[in-house]
C-alpha positions as CSV (number, residue, x, y, z in Angstrom):
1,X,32.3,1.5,-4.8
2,X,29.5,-1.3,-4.7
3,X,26.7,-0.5,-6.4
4,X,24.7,-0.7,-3.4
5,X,26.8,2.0,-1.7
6,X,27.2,3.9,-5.1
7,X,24.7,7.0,-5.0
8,X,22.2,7.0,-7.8
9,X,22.6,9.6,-10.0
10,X,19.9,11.0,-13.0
11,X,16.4,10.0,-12.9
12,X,17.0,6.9,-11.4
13,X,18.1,9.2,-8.2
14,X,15.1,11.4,-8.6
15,X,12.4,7.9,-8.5
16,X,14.8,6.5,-5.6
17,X,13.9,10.1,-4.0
18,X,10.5,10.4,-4.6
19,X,10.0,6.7,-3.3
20,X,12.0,7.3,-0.2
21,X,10.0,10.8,0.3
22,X,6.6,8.3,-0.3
23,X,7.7,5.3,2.0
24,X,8.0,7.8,4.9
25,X,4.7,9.7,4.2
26,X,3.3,6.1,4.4
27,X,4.7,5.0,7.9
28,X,3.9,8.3,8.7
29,X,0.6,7.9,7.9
30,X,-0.1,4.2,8.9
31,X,1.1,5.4,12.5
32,X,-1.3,8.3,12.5
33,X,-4.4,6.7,11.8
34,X,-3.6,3.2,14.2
35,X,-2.9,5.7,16.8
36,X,-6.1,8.0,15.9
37,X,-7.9,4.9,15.6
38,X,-7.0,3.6,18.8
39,X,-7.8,6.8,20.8
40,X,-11.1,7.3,18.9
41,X,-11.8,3.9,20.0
42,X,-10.9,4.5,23.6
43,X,-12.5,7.6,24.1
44,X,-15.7,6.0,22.6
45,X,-15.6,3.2,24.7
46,X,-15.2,5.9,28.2
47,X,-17.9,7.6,27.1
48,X,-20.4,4.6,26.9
49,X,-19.3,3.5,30.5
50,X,-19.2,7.0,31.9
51,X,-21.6,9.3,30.3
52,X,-23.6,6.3,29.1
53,X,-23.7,7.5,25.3
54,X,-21.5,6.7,22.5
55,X,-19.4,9.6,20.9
56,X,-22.0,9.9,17.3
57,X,-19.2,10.2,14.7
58,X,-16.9,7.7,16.5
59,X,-17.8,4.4,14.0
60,X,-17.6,7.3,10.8
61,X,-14.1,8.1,12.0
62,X,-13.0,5.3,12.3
63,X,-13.9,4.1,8.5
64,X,-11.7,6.6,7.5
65,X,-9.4,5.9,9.5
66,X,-9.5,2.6,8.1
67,X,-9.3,3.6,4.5
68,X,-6.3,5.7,5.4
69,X,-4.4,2.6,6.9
70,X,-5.5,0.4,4.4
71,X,-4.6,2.0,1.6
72,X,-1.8,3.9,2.9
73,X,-0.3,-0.1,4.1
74,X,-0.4,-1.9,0.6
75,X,1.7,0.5,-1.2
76,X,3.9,-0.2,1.7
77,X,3.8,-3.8,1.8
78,X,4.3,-4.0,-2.2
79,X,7.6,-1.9,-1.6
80,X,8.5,-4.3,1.0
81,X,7.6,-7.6,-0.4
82,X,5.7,-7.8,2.6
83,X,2.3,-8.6,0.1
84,X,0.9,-12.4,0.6
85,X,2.1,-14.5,-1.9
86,X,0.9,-18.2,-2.8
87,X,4.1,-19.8,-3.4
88,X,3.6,-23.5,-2.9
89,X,3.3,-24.0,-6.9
90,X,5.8,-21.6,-8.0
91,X,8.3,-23.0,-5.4
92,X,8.2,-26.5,-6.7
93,X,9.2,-24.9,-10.2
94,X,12.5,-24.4,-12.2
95,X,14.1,-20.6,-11.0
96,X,13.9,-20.1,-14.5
97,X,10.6,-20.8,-14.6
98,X,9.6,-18.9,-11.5
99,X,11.3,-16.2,-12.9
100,X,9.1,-15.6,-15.8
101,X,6.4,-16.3,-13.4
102,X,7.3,-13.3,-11.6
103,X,7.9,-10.9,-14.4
104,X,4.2,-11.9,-15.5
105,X,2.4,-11.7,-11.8
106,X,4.1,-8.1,-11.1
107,X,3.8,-6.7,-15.1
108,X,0.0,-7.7,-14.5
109,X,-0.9,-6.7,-11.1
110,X,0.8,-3.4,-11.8
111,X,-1.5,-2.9,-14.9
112,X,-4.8,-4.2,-12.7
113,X,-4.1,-1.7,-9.6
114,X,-3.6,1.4,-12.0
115,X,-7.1,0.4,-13.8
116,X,-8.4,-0.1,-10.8
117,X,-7.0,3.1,-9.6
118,X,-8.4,4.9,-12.3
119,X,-11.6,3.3,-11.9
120,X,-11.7,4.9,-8.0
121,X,-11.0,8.0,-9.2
122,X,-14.2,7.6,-11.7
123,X,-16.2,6.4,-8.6
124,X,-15.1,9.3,-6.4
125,X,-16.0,11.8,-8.8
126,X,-19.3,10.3,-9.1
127,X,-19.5,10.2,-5.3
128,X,-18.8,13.7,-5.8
129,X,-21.7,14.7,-7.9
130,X,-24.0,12.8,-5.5
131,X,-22.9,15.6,-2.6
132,X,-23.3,12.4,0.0
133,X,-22.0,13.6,3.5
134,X,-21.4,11.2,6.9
135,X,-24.7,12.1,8.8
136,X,-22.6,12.9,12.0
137,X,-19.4,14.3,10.7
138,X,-21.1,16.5,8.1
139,X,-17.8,15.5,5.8
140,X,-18.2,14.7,2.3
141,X,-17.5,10.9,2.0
142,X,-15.8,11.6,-1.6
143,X,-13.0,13.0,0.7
144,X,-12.6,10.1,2.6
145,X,-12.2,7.7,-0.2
146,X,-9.2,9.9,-1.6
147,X,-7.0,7.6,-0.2
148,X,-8.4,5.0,-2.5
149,X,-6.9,5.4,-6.0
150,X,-4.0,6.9,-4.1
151,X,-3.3,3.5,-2.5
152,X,-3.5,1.8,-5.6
153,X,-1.5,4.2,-7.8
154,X,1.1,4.0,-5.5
155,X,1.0,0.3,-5.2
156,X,0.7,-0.1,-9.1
157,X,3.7,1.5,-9.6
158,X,5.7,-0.5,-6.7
159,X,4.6,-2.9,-9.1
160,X,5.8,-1.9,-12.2
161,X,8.9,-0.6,-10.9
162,X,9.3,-4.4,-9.8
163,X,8.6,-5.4,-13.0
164,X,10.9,-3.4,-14.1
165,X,13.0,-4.5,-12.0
166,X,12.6,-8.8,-13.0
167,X,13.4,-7.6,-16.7
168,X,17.0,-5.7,-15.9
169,X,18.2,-8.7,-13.0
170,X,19.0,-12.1,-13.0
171,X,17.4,-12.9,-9.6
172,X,14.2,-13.1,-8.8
173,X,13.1,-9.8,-7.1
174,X,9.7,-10.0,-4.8
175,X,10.4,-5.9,-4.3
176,X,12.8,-3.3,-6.1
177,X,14.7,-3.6,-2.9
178,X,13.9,-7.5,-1.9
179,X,15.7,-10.9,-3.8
180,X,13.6,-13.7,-3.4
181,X,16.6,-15.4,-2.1
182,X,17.1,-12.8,0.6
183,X,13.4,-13.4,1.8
184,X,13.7,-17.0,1.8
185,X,16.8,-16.6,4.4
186,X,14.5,-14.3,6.5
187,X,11.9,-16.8,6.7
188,X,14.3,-19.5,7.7
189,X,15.3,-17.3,10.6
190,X,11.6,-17.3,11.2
């Protein structure tokens, strides 16, 4: 059996799990709120024309909604490889090179996004203690910026994991699931 097609068995099978059970809470979630943006937007937008007032908490729903797509979207693009990457230095280098290159850029980014993470969480619970509320939806805003340090937990650790990843393989890995090689094929196709 490749190991591709091999199941993974231990903890390794638990973290593939709980990733799978994350990406599809994320598409899940980046679908919701483009498509609650959109219809938010829409009906806001009806209501100007035909009533000739604005719906009042349309422009406060949509910042969350924002927040939730946002931060919902770079865990997703991390596990993807999908992230924007400035390439046109590291590609002119040795694979060997751009191979320590990578371990270094993923080991530190993870590291950043979970102190920035818990840096969110610090500025939520001070948002918290303030009691601030949108004026029109009468919603705490601490509970919108939830998906904050969520975001970049989950993106920290896509991240590590990567890391993780570079140290264990001889290829150069842009994801857990993504060879550099394999995205430079897909761009070719481009």
């Amino acid at each position: 059996m490749s190991e591709t097609t091999q199941k993974k068995s231990g903890l390794a099978g638990i973290v593939d799990g709980i990733d799978k059970g994350i990406a599809a809470l994320e598409r899940v979630i980046m679908a919701t709120g483009v498509i609650l943006m959109a219809v938010n937007t829409i009906a806001n937008v009806i209501s100007r024309f035909v009533f000739n007032h604005s719906i009042i908490f349309a422009e406060e729903l949509n910042s969350i909604f924002i927040l939730l797509v946002t931060f919902a979207g770079i865990g997703y693009a991390a596990r993807h490889g999908r992230h924007i990457r400035m390439s046109a230095i590291s590609d002119a280098l040795p694979e060997r090179v751009r191979k320590i290159l990578m371990v270094v850029v993923t080991g530190v980014t993870a590291v950043l996004l979970l102190l920035l993470a818990w840096y969110a969480v610090q500025y939520i619970i001070s948002m918290y203690a303030k009691g601030r509320v949108y004026p029109a939806l009468g919603f705490p805003v601490y509970l919108s910026y939830i998906w904050v340090p969520i975001g970049l937990f989950v993106t920290g650790v896509q991240y590590a994991l990567t890391f993780i990843k570079n140290l264990q393989e001889p290829e150069i890995y842009l994801s857990t699931d993504l060879r550099e090689a394999d995205a430079r094929e897909l761009e070719v196709e481009l």
